[in-house]
C-alpha positions in Angstrom: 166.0 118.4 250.1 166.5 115.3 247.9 163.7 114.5 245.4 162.1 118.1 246.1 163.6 118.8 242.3 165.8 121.3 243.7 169.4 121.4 243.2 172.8 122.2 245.3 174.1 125.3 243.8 177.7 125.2 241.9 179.1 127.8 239.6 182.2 128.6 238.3 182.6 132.6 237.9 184.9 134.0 235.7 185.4 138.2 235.2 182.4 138.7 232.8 180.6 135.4 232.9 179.4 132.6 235.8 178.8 129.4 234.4 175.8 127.4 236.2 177.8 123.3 236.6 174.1 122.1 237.0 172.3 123.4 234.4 175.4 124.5 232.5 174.3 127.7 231.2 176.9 130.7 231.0 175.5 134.1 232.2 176.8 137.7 231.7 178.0 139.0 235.0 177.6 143.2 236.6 174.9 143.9 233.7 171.8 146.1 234.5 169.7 144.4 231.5 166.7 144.7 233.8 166.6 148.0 233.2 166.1 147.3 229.3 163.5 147.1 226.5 163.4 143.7 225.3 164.3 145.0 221.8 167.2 146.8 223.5 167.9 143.8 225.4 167.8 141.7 222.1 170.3 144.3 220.7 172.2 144.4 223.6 172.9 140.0 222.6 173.5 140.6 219.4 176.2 143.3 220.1 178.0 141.7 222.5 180.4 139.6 220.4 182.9 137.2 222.8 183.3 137.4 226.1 185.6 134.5 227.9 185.8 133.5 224.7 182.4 132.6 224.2 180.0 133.8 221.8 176.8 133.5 220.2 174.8 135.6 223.3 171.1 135.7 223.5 168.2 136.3 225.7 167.1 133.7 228.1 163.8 131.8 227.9 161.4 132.1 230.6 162.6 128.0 232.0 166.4 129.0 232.1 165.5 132.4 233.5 163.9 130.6 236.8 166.8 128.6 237.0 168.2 131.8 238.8 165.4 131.7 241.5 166.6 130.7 245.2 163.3 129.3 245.5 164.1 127.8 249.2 163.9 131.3 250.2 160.4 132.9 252.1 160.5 134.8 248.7 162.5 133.5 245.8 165.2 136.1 244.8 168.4 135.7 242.7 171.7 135.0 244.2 173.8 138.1 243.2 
């Protein structure tokens, strides 16, 4: 709905990444980093190196983390 502060999805997948065109963060892609520590998860970052030739990897804050929510939904969930 325009002006509801929502906005129509547009990404641009690659093999390990999916870049978000409206908010125009990269995220890791086919990860099960929910099943981490958040030291391990910081590790995780920190190890990764370049992927699609970026680099520099680290740990979303809790803002850009919601960015992922479908909250149009009956319960907001993350668009695999």
């Amino acid at each position: 709905m325009p002006g509801s502060g929502t906005h129509t999805p547009s990404y641009t997948p690659t093999t390990n990444t999916v870049r978000d065109n409206v908010t125009h963060l990269v995220w890791q892609r086919g990860t099960s980093a929910a099943t981490m520590t958040y030291p391990n998860a910081q590790n995780y970052c920190a190890t990764l190196g370049t992927l699609d030739t970026l680099s520099g990897w680290r740990l979303p804050s809790r803002i850009e983390l919601m960015s992922l929510l479908e909250i149009q939904a009956n319960t907001p969930y993350i668009d695999t």
